[in-house]
C-alpha positions in Angstrom: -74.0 -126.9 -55.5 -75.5 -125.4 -58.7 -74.6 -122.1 -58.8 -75.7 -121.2 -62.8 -79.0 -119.3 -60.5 -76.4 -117.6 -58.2 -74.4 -116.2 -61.1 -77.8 -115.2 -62.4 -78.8 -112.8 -59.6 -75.2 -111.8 -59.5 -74.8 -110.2 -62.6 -78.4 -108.8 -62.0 -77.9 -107.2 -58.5 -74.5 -107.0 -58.0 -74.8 -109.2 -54.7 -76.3 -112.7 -54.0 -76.7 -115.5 -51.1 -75.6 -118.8 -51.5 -77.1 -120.6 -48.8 -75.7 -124.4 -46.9 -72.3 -123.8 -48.1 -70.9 -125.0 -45.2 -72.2 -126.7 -42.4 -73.2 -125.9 -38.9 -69.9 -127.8 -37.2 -67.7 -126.2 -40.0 -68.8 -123.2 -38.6 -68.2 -123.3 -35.1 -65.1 -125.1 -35.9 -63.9 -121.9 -38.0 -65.3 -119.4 -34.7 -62.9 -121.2 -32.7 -60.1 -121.2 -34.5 -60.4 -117.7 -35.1 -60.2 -117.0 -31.4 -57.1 -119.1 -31.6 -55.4 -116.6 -34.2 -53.4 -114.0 -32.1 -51.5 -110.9 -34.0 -48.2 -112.8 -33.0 -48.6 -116.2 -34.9 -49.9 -113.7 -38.2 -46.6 -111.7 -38.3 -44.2 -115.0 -37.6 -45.9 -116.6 -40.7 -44.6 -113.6 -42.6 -47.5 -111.2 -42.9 -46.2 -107.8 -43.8 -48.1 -105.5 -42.3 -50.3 -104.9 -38.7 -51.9 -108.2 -38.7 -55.3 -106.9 -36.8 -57.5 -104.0 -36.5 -58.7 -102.1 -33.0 -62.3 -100.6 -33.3 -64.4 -99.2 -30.3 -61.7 -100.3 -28.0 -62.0 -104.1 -29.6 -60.5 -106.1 -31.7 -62.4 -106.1 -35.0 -60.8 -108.0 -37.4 -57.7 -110.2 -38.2 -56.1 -109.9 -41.5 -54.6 -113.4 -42.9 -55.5 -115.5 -40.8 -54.9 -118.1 -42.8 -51.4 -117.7 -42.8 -51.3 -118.7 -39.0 -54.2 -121.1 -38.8 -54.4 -124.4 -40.6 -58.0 -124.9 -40.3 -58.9 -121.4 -41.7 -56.9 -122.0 -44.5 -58.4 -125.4 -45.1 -61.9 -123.6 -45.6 -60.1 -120.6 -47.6 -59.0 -124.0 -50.1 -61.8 -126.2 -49.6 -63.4 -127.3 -53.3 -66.6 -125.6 -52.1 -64.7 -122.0 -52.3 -62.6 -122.9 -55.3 -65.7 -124.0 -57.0 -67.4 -120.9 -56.5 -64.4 -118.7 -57.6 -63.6 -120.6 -60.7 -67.5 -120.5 -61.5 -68.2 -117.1 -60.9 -64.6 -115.3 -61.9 -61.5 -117.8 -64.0 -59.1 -120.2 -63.5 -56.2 -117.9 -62.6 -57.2 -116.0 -59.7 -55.1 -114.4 -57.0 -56.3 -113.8 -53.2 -56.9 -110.2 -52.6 -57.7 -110.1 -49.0 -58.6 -112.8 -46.2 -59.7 -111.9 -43.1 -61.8 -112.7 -39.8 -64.6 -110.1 -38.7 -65.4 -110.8 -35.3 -68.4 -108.2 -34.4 -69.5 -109.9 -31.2 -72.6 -109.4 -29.5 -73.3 -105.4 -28.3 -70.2 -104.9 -30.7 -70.1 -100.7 -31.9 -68.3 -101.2 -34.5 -70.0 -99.7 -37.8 -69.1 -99.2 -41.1 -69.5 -96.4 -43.2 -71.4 -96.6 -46.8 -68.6 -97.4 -49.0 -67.5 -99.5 -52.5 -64.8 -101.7 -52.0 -62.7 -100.2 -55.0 -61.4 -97.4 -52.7 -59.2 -100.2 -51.0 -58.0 -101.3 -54.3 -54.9 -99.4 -54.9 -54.1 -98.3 -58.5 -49.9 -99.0 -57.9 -51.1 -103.1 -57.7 -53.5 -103.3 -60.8 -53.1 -103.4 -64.3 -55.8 -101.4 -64.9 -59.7 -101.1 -63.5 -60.7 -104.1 -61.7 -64.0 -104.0 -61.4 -65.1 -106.4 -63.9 -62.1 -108.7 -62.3 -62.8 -108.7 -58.3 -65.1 -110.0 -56.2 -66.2 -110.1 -52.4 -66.9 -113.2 -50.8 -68.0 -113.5 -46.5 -68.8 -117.0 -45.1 -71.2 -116.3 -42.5 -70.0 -118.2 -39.4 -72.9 -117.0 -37.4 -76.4 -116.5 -38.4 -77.0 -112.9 -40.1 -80.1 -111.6 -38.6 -81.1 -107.5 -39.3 -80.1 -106.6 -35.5 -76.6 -108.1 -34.9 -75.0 -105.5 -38.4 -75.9 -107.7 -41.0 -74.4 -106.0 -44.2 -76.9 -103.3 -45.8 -76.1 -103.7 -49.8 -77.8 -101.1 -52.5 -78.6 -103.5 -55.3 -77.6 -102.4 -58.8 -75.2 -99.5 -57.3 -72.9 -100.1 -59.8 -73.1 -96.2 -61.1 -74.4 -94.9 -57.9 -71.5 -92.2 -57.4 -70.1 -91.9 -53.6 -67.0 -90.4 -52.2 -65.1 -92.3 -50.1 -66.1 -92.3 -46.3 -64.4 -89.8 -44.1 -64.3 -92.2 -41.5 -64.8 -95.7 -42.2 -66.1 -96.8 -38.3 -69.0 -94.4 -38.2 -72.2 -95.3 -39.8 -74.6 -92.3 -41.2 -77.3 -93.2 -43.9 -77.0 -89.8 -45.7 -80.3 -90.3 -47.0 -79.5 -93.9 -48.8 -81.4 -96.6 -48.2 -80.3 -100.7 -48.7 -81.6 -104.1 -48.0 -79.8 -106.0 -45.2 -78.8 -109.5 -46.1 -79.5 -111.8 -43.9 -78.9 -115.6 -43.7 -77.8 -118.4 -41.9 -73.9 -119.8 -40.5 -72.7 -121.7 -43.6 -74.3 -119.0 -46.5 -71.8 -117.3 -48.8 -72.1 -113.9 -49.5 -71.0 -112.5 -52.7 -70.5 -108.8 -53.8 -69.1 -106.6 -56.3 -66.6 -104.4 -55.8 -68.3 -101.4 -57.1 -71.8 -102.3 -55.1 -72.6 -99.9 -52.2 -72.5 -101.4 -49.0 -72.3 -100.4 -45.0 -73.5 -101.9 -42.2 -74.8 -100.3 -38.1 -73.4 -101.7 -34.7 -74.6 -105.0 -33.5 -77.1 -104.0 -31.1 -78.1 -107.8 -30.6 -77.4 -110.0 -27.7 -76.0 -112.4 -30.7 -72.1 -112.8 -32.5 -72.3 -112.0 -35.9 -68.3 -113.5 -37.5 -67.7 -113.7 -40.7 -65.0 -115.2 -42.6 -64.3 -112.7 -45.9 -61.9 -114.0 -48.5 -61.6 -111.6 -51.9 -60.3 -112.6 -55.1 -58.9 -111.3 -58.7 -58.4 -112.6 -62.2 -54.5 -112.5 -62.1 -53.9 -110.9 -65.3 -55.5 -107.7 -63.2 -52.9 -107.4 -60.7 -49.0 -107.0 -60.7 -49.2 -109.1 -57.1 -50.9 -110.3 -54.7 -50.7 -114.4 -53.8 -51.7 -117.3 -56.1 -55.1 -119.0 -55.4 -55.9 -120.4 -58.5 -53.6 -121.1 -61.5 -54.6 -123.1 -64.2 -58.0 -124.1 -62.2 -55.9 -125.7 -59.5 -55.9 -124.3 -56.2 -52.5 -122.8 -54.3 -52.4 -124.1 -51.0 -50.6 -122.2 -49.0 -50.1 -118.5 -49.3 -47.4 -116.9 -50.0 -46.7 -113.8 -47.7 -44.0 -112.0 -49.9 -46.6 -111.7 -52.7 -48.5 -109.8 -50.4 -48.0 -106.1 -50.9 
């Protein structure tokens, strides 16, 4: 996997595609044990805080999956992942978020135009993160432009925007994006300052993804190891979790 190109558009856009990350069985091997994953087994693994998310009268998301589920954290740990965090951010890195995205077929939920740094609480970092973080999805299903692929504003980086009133609704307020599509396997990777939103899943098709976040360590107060020293944390720890 050369990923000297990837970097490339990176730091040009602000988002880029990494295709054949994974393969096709990884992927429906990852679907199914996120179907496993119930809100019980996250919160007896020590997760510290609601361990899922109801949207549209569904459940959207999981958070920490990885606690509960060997498999998923496999993939979060697999050289594949810790090559592409190393490459693109350091060798001491500590694992912001992790969590499932389940946005089945028909699915309403929506999410607003947004930058990720409004989730990035001041009270956990040492100071502004932005040149620190980044956003990583595996697509677990194929991304096509009807099933709420991710609509990104390239080069948003100065693009000022309040943060959403309300996350789960969708209005284009006049921007305009490129929806990335790709197939089961790609990783996605974003910026945390990069404008990004995406419409229900109007499709007959699932759209999972598997998003994993991550931060140079000298950045943030907490949070659980992922890297240190280039080598990879395998578990995670749920008391760093704040």
């Amino acid at each position: 996997m050369m990923l000297s190109k990837y970097k490339k558009e990176y730091k040009k856009n602000g988002i880029v595609v990494i295709p054949n990350v994974f393969t096709e069985e990884e992927c429906v091997k990852m679907k199914e044990e996120a179907y496993r994953v119930r809100d019980k087994d996250i919160t007896k693994a020590g997760y510290p805080h609601q361990p899922s998310e109801q949207a549209y009268n569904k459940r959207s998301l999981i958070f920490f999956p990885a606690l509960a589920n060997e498999y998923l954290n496999k993939i979060r740990t697999d050289e594949r992942m810790v090559k592409i965090a190393r490459y693109f951010i350091d060798d001491d890195i500590k694992q912001i978020n992790n969590q499932i995205y389940f946005r089945e077929a028909g699915d309403q939920d929506q999410f607003a135009w947004h930058k990720d740094i409004i989730f990035r609480e001041p009270r956990n970092f040492n100071h502004d993160v932005v040149g620190d973080y980044f956003q990583t999805i595996i697509a677990v299903d194929d991304i096509t432009e009807d099933n709420g692929a991710i609509e990104f504003i390239p080069k948003s980086w100065d693009t000022p925007l309040d943060a959403p009133k309300n996350l789960r609704v969708f209005n284009r307020n006049g921007l305009e994006g490129s929806k990335l599509t790709c197939k089961r396997g790609s990783v996605l990777i974003w910026g945390v300052d990069i404008i990004h939103g995406s419409e229900p899943n109007t499709s007959d098709s699932d759209r999972m993804t598997y998003m994993n976040g991550w931060c140079r360590s000298k950045a943030t107060r907490t949070y659980p190891d992922y890297l240190i020293g280039g080598k990879v944390v395998e578990k995670i720890n749920p008391r760093q979790i704040p």
